[in-house]
TORKEVO-822980 format. One line per field, with one value per residue (C-alpha): x, y negated, z negated; residue in one letter. Coordinates in steps of 0.02 Angstrom, whole numbers, plus 50000, padded with zeros to 5 digits. Example, Ala and Ser with C-alpha at 12.3 -4.5 7.8 and 13.67 -1.06 7.14 Angstrom:
<nodes>
px <- 50615,50684;
py <- 50225,50053;
pz <- 49610,49643;
type <- A,S;
</nodes>
This chain:
<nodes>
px <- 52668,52610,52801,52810,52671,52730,52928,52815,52773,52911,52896,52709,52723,52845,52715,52576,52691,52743,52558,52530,52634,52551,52389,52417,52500,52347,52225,52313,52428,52336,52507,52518,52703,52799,52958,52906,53019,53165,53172,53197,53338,53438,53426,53479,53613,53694,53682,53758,53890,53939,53969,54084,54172,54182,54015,53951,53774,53657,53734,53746,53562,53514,53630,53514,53350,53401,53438,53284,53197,53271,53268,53086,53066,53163,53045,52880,52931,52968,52808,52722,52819,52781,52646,52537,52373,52400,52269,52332,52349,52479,52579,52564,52657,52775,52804,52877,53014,53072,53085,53190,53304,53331,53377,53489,53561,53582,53676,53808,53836,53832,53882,53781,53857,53737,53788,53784,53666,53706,53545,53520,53338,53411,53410,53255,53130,53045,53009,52806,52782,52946,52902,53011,52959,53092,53131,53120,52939,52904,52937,52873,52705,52687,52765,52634,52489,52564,52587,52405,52320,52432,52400,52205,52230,52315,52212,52030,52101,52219,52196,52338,52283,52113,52195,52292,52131,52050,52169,52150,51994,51936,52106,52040,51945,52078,52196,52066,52071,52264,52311,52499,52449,52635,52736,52600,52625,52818,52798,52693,52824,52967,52881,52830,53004,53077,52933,53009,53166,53143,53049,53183,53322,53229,53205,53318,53464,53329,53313,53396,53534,53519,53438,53337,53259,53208,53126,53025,52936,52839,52725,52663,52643,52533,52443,52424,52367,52237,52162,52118,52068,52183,52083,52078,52220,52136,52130,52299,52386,52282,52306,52493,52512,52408,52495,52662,52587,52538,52713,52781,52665,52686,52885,52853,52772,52893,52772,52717,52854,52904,52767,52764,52816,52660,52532,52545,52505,52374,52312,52319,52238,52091,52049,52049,51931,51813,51813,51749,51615,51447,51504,51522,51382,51272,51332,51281,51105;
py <- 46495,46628,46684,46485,46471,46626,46536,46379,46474,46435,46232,46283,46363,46243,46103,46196,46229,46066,45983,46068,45993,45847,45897,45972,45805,45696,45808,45804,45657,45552,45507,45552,45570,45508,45553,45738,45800,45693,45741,45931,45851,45824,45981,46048,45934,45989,46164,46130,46019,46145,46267,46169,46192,46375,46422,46580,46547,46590,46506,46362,46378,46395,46229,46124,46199,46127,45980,45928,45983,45872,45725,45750,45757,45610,45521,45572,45532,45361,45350,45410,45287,45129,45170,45284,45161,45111,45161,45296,45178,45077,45242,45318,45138,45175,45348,45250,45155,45335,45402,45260,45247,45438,45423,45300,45380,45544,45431,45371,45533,45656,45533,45491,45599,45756,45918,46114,46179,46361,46468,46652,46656,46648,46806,46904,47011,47100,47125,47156,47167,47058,46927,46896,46865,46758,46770,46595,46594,46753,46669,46520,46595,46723,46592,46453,46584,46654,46467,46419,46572,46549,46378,46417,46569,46428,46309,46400,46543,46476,46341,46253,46236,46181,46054,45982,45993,45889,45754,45720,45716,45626,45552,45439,45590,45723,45612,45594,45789,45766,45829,45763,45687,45623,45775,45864,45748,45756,45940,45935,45814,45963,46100,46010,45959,46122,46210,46085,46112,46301,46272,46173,46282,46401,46286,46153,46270,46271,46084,45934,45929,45753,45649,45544,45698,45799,45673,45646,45805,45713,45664,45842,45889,45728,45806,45967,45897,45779,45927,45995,45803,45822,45937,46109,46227,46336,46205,46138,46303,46320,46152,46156,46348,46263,46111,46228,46348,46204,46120,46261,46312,46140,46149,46312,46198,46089,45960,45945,45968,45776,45757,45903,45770,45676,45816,45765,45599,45643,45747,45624,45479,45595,45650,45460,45420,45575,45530,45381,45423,45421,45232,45190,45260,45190,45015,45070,45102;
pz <- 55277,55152,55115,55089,54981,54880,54868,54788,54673,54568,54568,54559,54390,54325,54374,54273,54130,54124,54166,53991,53904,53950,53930,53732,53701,53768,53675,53517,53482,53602,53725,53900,53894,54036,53950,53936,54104,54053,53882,53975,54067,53906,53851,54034,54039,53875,53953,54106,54004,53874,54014,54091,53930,53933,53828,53881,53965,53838,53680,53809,53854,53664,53631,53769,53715,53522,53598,53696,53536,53408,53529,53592,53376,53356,53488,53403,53228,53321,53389,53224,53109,53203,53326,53238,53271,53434,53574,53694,53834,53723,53649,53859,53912,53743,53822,54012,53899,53804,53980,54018,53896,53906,54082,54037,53889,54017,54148,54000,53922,54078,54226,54342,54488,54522,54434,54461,54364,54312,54317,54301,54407,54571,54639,54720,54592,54761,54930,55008,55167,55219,55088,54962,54756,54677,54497,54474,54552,54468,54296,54303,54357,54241,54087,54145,54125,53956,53868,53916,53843,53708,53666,53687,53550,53447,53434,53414,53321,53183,53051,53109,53272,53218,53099,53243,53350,53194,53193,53395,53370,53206,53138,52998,52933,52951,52848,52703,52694,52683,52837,52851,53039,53072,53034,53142,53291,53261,53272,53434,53525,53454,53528,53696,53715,53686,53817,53955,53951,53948,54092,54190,54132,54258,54395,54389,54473,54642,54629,54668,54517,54474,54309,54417,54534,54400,54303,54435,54413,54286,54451,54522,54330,54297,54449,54375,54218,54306,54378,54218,54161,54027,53922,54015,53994,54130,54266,54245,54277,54437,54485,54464,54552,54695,54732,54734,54856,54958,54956,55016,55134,55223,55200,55319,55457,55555,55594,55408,55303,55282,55211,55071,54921,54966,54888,54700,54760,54896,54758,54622,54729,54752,54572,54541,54674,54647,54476,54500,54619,54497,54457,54627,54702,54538,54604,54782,54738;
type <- X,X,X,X,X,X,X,X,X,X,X,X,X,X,X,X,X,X,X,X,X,X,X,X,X,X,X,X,X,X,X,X,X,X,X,X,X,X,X,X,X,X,X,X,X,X,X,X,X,X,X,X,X,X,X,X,X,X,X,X,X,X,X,X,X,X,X,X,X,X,X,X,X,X,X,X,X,X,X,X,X,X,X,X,X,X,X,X,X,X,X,X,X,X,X,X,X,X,X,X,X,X,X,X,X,X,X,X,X,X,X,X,X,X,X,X,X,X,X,X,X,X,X,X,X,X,X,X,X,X,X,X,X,X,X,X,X,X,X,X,X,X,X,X,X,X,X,X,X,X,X,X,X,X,X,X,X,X,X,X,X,X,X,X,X,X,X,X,X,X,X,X,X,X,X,X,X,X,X,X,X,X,X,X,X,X,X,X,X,X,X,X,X,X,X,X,X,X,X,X,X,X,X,X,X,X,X,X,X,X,X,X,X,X,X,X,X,X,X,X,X,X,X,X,X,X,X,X,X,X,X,X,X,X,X,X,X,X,X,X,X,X,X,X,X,X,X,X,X,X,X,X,X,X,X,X,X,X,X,X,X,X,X,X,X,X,X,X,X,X,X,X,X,X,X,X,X,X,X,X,X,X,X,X,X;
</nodes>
């Protein structure tokens, strides 16, 4: 079970890298992007794609991360132009029709059989004590950490980052100080975008290969981000490292492994009900 744990890792750091993506989006440009994943499958995709055409890996890898960039641009300069006062609820239920018309975009331009995914992460890093470190989990661990402190630096140390914090928080006034609030939000979808698919260009060759699959990630990394209530950095790396470790710990038990893609919604289901415990039990008394 530990060498499990350690293997899940790997989809444990992707989840927290991913989770926050979700949570700088929520916090800043007030979306919790459902499309996030998908618009990581695009630009893994056009990797795997231009591959297939002979393109040496990395200038392949470069050409997908430029592409998950522009589109996840494209998609908040959307969402900036025509939905820039809309309530978060209505921009998050914006968010489910970009995912789906990326996924179907994907399905028409790559096919909808699934696809090899060339990766360069595969291979062990180390051995301990007869357990294995992947590079993959290895990676994604170490990456997850190094984006959250990051983004923390960013946003309390830099004017940019407290001019972005301004606008999540007090819009109307940030724009009478002449903040530019939609090329800020168009820059926070562009770097979001580019941050998952880096992150899948290390995982994806470990998972299932198809559109569909890996946009589903979006669930353990909604997970992840719950845990840190989509507002700490801190929590949502832990969150998503821990509900890797867990699905691979079960996928090491023969009794419990059906049952590992249940956790991000075991997990989920009980944030949402401890959450709500104060109103509940306020109603009880």
């Amino acid at each position: 079970m530990l060498e499990g744990a350690i293997a899940g890792l790997a989809g444990g750091g992707a989840y927290a890298a991913l989770g926050l993506c979700l949570t700088l989006m929520f916090r800043l440009v007030r979306v919790v992007n459902f499309a996030q994943v998908a618009i990581g499958v695009i630009g893994v995709y056009t990797m795997a794609l231009t591959v297939d055409h002979g393109w040496p890996y990395g200038l392949a890898a470069l050409a997908g991360l430029v592409t998950a960039t522009v589109v996840a641009a494209a998609l908040g300069w959307v969402m900036g132009r025509w939905f820039g006062e809309a309530g978060a609820d209505q921009r998050s239920a914006i968010s489910i029709a970009f995912l789906v018309s990326l996924l179907a975009a994907s399905y028409l331009a790559y096919g909808t059989d699934p696809r090899r995914i060339p990766g360069k992460f595969g291979g062990s890093l180390f051995t301990v004590n007869g357990i294995t470190i992947t590079q993959a989990a290895a990676v994604c661990t170490v990456g997850s950490i190094a984006v959250a402190a990051g983004a923390w630096l960013f946003l309390d140390k830099t004017v940019l980052g407290l001019r972005l914090r301004a606008l999540s928080e007090r819009p109307t006034t940030a724009e009478l100080h002449a903040i530019p609030s939609r090329w800020l939000g168009v820059g926070m979808w562009a770097v979001t975008g580019l941050l998952a698919a880096a992150v899948l260009l290390v995982v994806a060759p470990q998972q299932t290969s198809d559109q569909t699959s890996l946009s589903l990630m979006i669930i353990p990394a909604g997970a992840a981000a719950l845990v840190g209530g989509f507002r700490s950095l801190g929590r949502t790396v832990a969150g998503g490292l821990g509900l890797g470790a867990l699905q691979g710990a079960l996928a090491h038990v023969s009794q419990l492994q059906q049952y590992r893609d249940t956790v991000p919604f075991v997990a989920i289901l009980a944030i949402l009900i401890w959450s709500q415990r104060r109103e509940v039990w306020d109603a009880a008394r």
